[in-house]
C-alpha positions as CSV (number, residue, x, y, z in Angstrom):
1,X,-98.2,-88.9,-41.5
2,X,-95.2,-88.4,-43.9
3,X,-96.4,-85.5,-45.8
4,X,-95.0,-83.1,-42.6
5,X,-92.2,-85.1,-41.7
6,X,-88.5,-83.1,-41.7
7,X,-86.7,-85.8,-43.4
8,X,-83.8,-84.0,-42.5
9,X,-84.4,-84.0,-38.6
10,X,-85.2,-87.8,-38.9
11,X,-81.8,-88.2,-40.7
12,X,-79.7,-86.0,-37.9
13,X,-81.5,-88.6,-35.1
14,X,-80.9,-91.7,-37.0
15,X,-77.2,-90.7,-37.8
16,X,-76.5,-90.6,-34.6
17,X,-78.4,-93.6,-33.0
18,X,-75.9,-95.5,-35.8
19,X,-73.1,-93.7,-34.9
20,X,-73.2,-94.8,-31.5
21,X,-73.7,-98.3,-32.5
22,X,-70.4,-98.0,-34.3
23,X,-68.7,-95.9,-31.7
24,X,-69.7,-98.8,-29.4
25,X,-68.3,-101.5,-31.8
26,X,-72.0,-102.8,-31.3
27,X,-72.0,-103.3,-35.3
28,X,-68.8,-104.8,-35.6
29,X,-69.6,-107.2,-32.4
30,X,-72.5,-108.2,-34.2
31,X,-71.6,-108.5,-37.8
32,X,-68.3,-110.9,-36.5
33,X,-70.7,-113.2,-34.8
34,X,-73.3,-113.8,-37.8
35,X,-69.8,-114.3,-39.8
36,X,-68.1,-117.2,-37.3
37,X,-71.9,-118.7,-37.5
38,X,-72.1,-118.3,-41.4
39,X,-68.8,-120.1,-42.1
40,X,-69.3,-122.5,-39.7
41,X,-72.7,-123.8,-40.2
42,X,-71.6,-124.0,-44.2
43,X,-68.6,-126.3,-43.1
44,X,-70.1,-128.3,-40.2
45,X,-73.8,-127.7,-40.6
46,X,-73.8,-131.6,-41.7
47,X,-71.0,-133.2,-39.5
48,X,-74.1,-135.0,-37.5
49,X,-74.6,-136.9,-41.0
50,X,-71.0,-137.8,-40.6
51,X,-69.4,-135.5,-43.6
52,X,-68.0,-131.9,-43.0
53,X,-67.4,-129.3,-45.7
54,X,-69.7,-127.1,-48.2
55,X,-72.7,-129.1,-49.0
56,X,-74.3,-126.4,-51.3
57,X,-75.8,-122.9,-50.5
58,X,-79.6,-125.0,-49.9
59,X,-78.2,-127.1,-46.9
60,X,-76.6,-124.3,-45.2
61,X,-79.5,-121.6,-45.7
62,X,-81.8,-124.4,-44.2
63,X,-79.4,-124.5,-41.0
64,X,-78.9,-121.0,-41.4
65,X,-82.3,-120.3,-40.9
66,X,-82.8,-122.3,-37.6
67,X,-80.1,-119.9,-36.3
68,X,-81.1,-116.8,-37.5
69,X,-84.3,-117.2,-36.2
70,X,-83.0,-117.5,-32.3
71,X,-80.6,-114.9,-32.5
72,X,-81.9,-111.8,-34.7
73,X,-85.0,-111.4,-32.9
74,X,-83.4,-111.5,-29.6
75,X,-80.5,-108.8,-30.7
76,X,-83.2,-106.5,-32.5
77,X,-85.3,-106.6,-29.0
78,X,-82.3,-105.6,-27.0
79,X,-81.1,-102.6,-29.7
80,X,-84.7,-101.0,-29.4
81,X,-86.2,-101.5,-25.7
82,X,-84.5,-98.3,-24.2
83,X,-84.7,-96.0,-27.7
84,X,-87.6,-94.2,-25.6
85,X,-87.3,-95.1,-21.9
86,X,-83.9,-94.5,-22.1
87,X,-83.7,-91.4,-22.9
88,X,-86.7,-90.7,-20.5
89,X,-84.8,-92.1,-17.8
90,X,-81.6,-90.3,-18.4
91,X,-83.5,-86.4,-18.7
92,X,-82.6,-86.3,-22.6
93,X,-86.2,-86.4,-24.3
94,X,-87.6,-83.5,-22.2
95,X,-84.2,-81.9,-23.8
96,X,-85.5,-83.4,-27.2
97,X,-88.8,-82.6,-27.4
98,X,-88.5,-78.7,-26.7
99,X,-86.3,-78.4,-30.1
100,X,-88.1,-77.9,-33.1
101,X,-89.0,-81.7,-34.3
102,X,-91.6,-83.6,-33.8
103,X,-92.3,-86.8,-32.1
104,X,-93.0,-88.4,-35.0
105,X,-89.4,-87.5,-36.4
106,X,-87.7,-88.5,-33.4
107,X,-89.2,-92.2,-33.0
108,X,-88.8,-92.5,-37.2
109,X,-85.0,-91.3,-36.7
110,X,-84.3,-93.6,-34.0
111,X,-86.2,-96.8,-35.7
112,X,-84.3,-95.8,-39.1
113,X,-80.9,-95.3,-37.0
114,X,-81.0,-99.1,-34.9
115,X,-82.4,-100.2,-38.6
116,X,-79.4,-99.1,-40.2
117,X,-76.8,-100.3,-37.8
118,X,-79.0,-103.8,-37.4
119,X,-79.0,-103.9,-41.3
120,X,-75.2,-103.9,-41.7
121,X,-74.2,-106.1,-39.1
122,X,-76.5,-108.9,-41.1
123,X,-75.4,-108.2,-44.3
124,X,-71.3,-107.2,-43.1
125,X,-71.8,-110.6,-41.1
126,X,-73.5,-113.2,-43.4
127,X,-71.4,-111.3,-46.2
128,X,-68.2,-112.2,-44.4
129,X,-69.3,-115.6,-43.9
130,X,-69.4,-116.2,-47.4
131,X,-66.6,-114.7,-48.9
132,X,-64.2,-118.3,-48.0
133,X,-66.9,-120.5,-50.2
134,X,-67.4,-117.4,-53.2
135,X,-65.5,-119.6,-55.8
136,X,-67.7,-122.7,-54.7
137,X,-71.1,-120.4,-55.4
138,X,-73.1,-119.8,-58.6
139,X,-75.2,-116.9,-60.0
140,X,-78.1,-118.9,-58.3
141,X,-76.2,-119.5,-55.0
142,X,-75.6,-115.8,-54.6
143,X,-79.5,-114.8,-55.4
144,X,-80.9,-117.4,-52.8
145,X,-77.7,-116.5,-50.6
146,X,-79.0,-112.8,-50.8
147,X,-82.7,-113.6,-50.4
148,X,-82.2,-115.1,-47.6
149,X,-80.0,-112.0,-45.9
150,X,-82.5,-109.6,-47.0
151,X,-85.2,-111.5,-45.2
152,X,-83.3,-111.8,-42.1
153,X,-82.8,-108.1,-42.2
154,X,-86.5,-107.5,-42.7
155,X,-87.5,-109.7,-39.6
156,X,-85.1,-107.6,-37.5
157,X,-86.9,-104.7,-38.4
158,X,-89.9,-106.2,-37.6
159,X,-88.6,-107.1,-34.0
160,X,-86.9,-103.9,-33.7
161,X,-90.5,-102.2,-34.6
162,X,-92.3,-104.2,-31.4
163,X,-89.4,-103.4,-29.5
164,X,-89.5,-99.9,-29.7
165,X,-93.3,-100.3,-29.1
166,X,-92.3,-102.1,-25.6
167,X,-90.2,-98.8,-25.1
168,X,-92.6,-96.3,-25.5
169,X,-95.0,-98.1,-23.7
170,X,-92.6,-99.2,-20.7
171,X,-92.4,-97.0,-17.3
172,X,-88.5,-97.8,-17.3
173,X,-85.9,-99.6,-18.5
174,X,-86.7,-102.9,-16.4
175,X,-89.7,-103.3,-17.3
176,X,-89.4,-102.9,-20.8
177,X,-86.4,-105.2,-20.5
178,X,-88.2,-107.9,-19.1
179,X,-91.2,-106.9,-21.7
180,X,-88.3,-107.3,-25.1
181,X,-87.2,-111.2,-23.6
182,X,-90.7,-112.1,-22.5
183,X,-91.6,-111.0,-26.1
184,X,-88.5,-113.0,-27.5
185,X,-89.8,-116.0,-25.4
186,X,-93.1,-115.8,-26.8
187,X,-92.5,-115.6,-30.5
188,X,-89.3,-117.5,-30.9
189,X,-89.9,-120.6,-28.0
190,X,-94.0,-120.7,-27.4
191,X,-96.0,-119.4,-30.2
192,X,-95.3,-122.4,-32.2
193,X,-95.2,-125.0,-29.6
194,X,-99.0,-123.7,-28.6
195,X,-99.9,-123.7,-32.5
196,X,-99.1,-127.6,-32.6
197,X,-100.9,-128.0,-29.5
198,X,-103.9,-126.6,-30.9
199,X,-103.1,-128.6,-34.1
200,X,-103.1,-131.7,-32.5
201,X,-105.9,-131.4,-29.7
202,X,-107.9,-130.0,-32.8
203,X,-107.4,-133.5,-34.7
204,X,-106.9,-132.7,-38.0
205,X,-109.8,-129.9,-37.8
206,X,-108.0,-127.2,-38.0
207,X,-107.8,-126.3,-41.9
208,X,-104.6,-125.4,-43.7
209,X,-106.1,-121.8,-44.0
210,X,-106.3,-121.3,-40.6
211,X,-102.9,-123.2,-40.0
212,X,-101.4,-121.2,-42.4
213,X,-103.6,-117.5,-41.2
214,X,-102.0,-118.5,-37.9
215,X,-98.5,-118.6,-38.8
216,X,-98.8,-115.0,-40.2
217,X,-99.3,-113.8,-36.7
218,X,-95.4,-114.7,-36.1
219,X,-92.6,-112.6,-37.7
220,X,-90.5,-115.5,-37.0
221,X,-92.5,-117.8,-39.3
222,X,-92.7,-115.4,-42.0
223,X,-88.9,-115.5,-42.0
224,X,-88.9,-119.2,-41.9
225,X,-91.6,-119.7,-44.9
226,X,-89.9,-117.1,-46.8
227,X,-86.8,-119.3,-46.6
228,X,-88.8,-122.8,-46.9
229,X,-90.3,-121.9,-50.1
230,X,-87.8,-120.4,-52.2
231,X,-86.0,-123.9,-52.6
232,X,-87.7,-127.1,-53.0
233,X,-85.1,-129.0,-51.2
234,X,-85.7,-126.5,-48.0
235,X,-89.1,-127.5,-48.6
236,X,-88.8,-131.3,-48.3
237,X,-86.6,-130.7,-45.4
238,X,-88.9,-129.0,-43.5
239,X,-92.3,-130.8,-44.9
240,X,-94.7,-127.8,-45.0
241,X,-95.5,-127.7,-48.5
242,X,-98.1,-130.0,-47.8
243,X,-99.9,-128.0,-45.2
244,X,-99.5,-124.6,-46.1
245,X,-102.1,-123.3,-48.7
246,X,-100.6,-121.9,-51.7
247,X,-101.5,-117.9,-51.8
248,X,-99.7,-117.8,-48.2
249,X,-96.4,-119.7,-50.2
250,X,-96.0,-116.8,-52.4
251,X,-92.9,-114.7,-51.7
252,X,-94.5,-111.3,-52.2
253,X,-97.4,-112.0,-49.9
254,X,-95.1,-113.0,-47.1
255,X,-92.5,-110.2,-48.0
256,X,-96.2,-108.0,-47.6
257,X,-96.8,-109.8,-44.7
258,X,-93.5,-109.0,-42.9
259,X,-93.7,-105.3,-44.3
260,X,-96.7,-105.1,-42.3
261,X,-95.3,-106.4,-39.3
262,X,-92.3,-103.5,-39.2
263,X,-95.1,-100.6,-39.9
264,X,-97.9,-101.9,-37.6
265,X,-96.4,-101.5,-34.3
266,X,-94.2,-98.3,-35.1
267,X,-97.9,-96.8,-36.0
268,X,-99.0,-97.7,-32.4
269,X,-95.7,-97.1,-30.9
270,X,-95.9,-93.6,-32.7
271,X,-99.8,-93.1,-31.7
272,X,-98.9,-93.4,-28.2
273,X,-95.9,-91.3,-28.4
274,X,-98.0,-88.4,-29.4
């Protein structure tokens, strides 16, 4: 699949899918509300315990991630529904597709373009949001600080991947509209809620294996363990170290795990673009 590809043409479509996000002040937009959310969840994140200010860079992750989690996925959804349809609707592919690239370099260009401009309002916004605490932050801080970016980024991606599956595959842009927030519903709000329920009805049945198997079929929870387990007071927050088996608690298996969430539906998004 990459042995053909015209890096160059990819490169000329994603320049200008992020240029249009800046252009837009879509980036910008974005990147200022991660950093208002950043500073204030590392201020206030603990004011329901009665105490406000910087409780250390563990706390606010562990709020952080709570956040992140509701408001990535959705944004990433909403960036890549129309990359396809879009341009369908509006005459522009037919335009596209008689130059000389391929499909495959136009949907790679696109997802590397909404990738880019996804990427640096995350790491512009949580950035930001840190700079007011950097005298209050050690060497440690900063690595877990980063960790956690970089994984946010990486589950954006991930969404950004099935979203521009839901735009290949959508007649138009309302359908794949409603397709990206039905998805958003179903991964962020009910995937979890019907894992419990078949937790519970299963009574104690249902092995951590499976429990933990289960959780892999959610981006969303592969952000969240990432986060869980690279602190052990996120882990005794959350209370998961008990139930999750240990091979699916390494970082580079989940990390391998959300890797395989970004390529696997841009393969089918890309096999029924062709």
């Amino acid at each position: 699949m990459f042995g053909s590809v015209d890096w160059s043409q990819a490169f000329v479509i994603a320049g200008k899918e992020f240029r249009d996000r800046i252009r837009n002040r879509w980036v910008l937009a974005v990147a200022l509300i991660f950093a208002l959310f950043a500073l204030a969840i590392a201020y206030f994140g603990s004011a329901q315990q009665g105490e406000v200010g910087f409780r250390g860079i563990d706390v606010t992750v562990a709020s952080l991630v709570s956040l992140v989690i509701y408001l990535v996925p959705l944004i990433a959804l909403i960036l890549g529904y129309d990359a396809i349809v879009g341009e369908k609707e509006r005459g522009s592919l037919d335009l596209l597709l008689s130059m000389p690239i391929t499909r495959f370099e136009i949907l790679l260009g696109k997802f590397l373009g909404l990738s880019a401009a996804l990427g640096s309002a995350t790491a512009l916004g949580f950035g930001a949001g840190m700079v007011a605490l950097a005298g209050q932050l050690t060497a440690r801080d900063v690595h877990h600080y980063l960790g956690f970016a970089g994984s946010a980024i990486l589950m954006g991606m991930a969404f950004l991947s099935l979203s521009m599956l839901v735009s290949v595959l959508s007649l138009d842009r309302v359908r794949a509209s409603g397709t990206a927030i039905g998805l958003w519903f179903f991964f962020v709000l009910i995937f979890d809620l019907l894992l419990m329920g078949v937790l519970v009805a299963s009574q104690g049945l249902l092995g951590s294996g499976l429990f933990g198997a289960l959780l892999m079929l959610n981006p969303a929870d592969v952000f969240r363990l990432l986060n869980i387990f690279s602190s052990e007071q996120v882990q005794n927050m959350y209370g998961l170290a008990t139930v999750m088996p240990d091979n699916l608690t390494n970082p580079a298996v989940l990390v391998a795990v959300m890797l395989a969430w970004i390529v696997a539906p841009f393969t089918v998004a890309h096999w029924r673009f062709k």
